[in-house]
Backbone bond lengths (Angstrom), bond angles and torsions (degrees), N, CA, C in turn:
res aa  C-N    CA-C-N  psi(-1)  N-CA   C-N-CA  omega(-1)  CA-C   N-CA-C  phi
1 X - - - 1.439 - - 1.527 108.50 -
2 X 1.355 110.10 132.05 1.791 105.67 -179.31 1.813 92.90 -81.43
3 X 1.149 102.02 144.52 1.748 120.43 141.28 1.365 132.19 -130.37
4 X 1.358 91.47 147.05 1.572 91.61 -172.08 1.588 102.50 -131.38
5 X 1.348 113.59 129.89 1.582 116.33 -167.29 1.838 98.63 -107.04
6 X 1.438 84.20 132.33 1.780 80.05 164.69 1.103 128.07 -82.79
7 X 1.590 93.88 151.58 1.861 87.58 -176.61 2.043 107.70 -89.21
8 X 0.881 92.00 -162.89 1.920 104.84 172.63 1.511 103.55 -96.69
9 X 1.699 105.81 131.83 0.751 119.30 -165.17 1.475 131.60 59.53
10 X 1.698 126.29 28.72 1.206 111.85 -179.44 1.582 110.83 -140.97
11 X 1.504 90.20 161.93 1.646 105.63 -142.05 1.913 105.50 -75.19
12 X 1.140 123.19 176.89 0.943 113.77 -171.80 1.248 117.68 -88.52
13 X 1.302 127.58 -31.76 1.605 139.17 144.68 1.274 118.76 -15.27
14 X 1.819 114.80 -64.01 1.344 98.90 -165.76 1.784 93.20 -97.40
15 X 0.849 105.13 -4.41 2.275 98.55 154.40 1.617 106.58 -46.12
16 X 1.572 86.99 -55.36 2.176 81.19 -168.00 1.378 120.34 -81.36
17 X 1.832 101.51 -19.76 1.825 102.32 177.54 1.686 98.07 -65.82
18 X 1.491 128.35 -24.80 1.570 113.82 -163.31 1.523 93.55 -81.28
19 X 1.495 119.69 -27.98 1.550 107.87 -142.54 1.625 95.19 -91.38
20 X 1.422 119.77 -36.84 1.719 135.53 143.47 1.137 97.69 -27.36
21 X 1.317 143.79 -88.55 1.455 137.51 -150.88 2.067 117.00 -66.25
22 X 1.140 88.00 -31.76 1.325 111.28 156.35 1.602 127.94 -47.48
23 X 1.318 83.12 -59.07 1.836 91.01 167.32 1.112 135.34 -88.89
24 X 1.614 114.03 -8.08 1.409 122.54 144.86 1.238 129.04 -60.28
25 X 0.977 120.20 -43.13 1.379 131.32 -179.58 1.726 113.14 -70.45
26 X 1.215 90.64 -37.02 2.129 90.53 169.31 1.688 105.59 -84.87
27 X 1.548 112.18 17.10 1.491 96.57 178.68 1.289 110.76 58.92
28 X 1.644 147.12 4.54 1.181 138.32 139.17 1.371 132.08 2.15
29 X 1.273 110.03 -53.65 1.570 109.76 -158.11 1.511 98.26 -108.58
30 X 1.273 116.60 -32.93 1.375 122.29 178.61 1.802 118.48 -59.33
31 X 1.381 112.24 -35.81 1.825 142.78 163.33 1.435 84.73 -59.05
32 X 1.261 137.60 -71.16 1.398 143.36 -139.98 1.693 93.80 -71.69
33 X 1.091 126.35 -53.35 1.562 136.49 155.52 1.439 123.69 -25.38
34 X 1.209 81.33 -63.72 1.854 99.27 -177.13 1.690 91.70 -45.24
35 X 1.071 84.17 -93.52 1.846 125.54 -161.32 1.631 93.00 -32.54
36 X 1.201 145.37 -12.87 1.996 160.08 -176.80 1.236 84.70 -47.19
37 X 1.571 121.40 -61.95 1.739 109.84 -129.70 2.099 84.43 -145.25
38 X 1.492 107.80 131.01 1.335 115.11 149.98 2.031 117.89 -20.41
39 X 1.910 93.05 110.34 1.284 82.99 175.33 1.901 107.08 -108.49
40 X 0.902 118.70 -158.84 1.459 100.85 -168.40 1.650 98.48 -124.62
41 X 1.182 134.98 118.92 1.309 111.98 159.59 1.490 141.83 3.14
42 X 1.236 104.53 -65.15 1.865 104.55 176.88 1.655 97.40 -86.47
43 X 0.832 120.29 10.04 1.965 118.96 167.72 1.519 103.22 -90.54
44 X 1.401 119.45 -36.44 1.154 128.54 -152.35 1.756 93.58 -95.44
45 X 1.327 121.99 -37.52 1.160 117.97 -172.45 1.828 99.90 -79.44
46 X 1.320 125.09 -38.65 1.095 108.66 -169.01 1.653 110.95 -90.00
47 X 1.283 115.73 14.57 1.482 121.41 162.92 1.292 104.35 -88.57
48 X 1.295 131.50 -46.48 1.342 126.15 177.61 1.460 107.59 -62.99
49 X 1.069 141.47 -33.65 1.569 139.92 -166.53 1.521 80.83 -69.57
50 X 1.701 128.94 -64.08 1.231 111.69 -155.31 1.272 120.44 -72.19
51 X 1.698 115.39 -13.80 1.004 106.90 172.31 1.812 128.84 -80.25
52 X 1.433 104.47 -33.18 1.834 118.06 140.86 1.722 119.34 -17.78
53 X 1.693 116.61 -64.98 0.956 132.15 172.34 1.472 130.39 -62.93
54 X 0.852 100.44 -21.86 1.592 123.33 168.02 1.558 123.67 -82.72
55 X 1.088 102.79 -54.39 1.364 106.18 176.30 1.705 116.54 -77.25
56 X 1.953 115.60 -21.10 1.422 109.54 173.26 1.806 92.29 -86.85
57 X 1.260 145.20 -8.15 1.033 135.46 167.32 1.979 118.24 -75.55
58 X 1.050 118.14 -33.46 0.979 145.59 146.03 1.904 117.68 -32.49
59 X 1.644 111.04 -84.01 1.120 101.90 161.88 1.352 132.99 -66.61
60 X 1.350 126.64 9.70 1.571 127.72 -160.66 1.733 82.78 -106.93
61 X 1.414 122.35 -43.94 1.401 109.64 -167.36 1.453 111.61 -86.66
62 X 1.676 116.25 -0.58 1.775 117.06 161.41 1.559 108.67 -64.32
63 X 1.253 105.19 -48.38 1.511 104.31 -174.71 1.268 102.43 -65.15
64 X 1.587 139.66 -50.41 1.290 117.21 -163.58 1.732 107.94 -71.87
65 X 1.532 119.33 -25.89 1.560 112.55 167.53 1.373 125.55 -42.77
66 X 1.675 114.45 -43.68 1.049 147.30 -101.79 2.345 61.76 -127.97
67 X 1.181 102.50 -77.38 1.612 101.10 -168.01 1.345 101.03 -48.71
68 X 1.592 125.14 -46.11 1.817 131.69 -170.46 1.619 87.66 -44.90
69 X 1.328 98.16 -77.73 1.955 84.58 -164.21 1.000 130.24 -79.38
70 X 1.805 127.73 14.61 1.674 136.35 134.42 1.613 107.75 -44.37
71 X 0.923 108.25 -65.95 1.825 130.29 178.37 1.921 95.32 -55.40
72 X 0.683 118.75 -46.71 1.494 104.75 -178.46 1.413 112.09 -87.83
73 X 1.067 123.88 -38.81 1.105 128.22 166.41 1.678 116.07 -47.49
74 X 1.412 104.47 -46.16 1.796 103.46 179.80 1.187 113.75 -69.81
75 X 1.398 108.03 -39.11 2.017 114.86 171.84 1.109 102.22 -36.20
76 X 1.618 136.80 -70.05 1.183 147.61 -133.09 1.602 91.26 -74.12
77 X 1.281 113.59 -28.97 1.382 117.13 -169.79 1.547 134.73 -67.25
78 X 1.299 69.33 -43.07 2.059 98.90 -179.93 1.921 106.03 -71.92
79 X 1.412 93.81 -30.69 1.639 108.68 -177.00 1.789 122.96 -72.87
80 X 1.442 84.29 -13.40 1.643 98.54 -155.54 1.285 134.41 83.60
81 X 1.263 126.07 -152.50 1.561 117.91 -162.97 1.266 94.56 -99.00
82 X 1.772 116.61 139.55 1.671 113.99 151.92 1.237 139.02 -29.45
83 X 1.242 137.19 107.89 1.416 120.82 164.23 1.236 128.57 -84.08
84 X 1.364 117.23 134.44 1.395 132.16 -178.37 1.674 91.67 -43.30
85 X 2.013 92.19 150.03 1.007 103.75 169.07 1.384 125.25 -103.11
86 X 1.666 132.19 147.16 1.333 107.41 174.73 1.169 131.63 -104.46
């Protein structure tokens, strides 16, 4: 269950923009979508494959970010310290 506690002094707007953003992020509304209308078995299986595929596509390009600025990071190293620019 999401909750969202109010703070002091705050408006009711940004209560529902947090508790909205909130429920995006748990995929809330997107489930709420889904789940509207009869999906079919082989609909359901090949959404999950893409969603499988997505998410190992997903983690495959953290690691290569993740190696770019290992690798840049060591350059900088071997080079010495940055100098300010003027």
């Amino acid at each position: 269950m999401i909750k969202v506690v109010r703070e002091r002094n705050e408006n009711i707007e940004s209560l529902l923009r947090r508790f909205k953003r909130k429920c995006n992020r748990e995929g809330l509304s997107r489930d709420i979508k889904r789940k509207a209308y009869y999906e079919k078995p082989t609909e359901r299986r090949r959404r999950k494959e893409r969603e499988r595929e997505r998410s190992i596509r997903k983690a495959e390009a953290a690691l290569r970010s993740k190696a770019i600025r290992k690798k840049k990071k060591d350059a900088r190293g071997k080079k010495g310290p940055r100098r300010p620019r003027s």
